[in-house]
C-alpha positions as CSV (number, residue, x, y, z in Angstrom):
1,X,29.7,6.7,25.7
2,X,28.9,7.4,22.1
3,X,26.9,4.7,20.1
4,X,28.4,3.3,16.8
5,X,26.5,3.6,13.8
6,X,26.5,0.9,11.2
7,X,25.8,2.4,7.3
8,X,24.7,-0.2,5.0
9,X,24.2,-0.2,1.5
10,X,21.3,-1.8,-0.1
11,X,20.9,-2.0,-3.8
12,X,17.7,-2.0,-5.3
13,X,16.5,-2.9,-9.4
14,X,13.0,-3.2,-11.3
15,X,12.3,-6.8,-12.7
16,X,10.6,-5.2,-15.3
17,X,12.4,-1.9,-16.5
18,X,16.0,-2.7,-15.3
19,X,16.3,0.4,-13.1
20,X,18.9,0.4,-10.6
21,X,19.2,2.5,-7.4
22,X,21.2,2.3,-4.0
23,X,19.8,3.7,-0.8
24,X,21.0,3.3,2.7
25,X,19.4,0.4,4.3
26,X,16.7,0.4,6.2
27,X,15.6,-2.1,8.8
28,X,12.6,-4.3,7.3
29,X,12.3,-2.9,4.4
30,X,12.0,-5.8,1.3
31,X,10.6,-3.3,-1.5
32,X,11.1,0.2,-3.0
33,X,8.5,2.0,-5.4
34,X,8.9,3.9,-8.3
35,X,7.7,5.2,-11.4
36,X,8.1,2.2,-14.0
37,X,7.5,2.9,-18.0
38,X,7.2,-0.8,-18.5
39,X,4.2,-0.9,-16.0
40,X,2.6,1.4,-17.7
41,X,4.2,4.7,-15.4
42,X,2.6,3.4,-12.6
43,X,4.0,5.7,-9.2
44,X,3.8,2.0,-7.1
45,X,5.6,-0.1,-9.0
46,X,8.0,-2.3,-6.4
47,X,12.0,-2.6,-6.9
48,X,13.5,-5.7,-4.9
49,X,16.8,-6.0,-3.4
50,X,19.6,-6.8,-5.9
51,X,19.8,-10.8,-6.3
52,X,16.3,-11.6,-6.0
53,X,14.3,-13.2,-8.7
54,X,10.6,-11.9,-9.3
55,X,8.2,-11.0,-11.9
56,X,6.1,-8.1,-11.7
57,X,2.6,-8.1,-13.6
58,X,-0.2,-6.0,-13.9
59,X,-4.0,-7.4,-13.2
60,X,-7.1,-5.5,-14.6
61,X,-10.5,-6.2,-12.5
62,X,-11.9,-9.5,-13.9
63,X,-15.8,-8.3,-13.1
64,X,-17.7,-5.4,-13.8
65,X,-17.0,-2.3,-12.8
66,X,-20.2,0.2,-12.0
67,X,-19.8,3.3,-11.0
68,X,-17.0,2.9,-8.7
69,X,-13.7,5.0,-9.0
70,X,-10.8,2.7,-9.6
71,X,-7.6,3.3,-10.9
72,X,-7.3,3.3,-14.4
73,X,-4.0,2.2,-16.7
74,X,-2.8,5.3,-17.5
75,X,-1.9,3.9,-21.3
76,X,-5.1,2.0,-22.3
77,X,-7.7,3.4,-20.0
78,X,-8.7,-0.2,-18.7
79,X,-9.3,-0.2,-14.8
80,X,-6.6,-2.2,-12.9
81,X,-7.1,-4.0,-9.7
82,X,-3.6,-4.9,-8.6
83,X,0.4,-5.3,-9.1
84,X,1.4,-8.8,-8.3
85,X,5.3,-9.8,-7.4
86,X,5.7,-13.3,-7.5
87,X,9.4,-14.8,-6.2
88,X,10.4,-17.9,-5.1
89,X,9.9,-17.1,-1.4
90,X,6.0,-15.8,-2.2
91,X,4.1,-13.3,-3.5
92,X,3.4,-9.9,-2.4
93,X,-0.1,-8.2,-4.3
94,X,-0.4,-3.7,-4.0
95,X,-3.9,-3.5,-4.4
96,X,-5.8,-0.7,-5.9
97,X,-9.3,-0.8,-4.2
98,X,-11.6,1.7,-5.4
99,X,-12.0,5.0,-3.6
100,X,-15.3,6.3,-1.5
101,X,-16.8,9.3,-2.5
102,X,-19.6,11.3,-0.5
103,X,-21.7,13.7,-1.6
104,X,-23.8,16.5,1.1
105,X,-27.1,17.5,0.4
């Protein structure tokens, strides 16, 4: 007995550069990411479902930064320590936590 299969459109947009894509929907997915020129060409910057209000911001680190490797705004150089989306249903952070590195003697 062959199965049905429901296609559903789900259109996606960037609160803060106005780009617009559709995809076929995906079960549990809230967020898309993409390349965004108004968060500084970021590669995770989220797009939300068509409809819903947010407001996407960039946070640098608020302490000192030693020797760690964090990720850096690609435009002024300043290390960043997360995107925060903020809607009226919550708020979702992507956080960039710095990276490991090992050396061998």
């Amino acid at each position: 007995m062959p199965i049905p299969v429901v296609h559903s459109v789900q259109n996606w947009y960037c609160p803060r550069c106005g780009k617009r894509e559709t995809t076929t929907a995906v079960v549990g997915q809230t967020y898309r990411m993409h390349t965004c020129p108004k968060l500084r060409y970021l590669a995770s910057a989220p797009m939300l479902p068509e409809g819903v209000a947010a407001k996407v911001e960039l946070v640098e680190w608020g302490d000192y930064v030693g020797k760690e490797h964090v990720q850096l705004d690609p435009e002024r150089g300043r290390p960043l320590q997360s995107i925060v989306t903020t809607r009226d249903a919550g708020q979702d952070t992507i956080v960039f936590a710095p990276a490991a590195r090992a050396t061998s003697d």
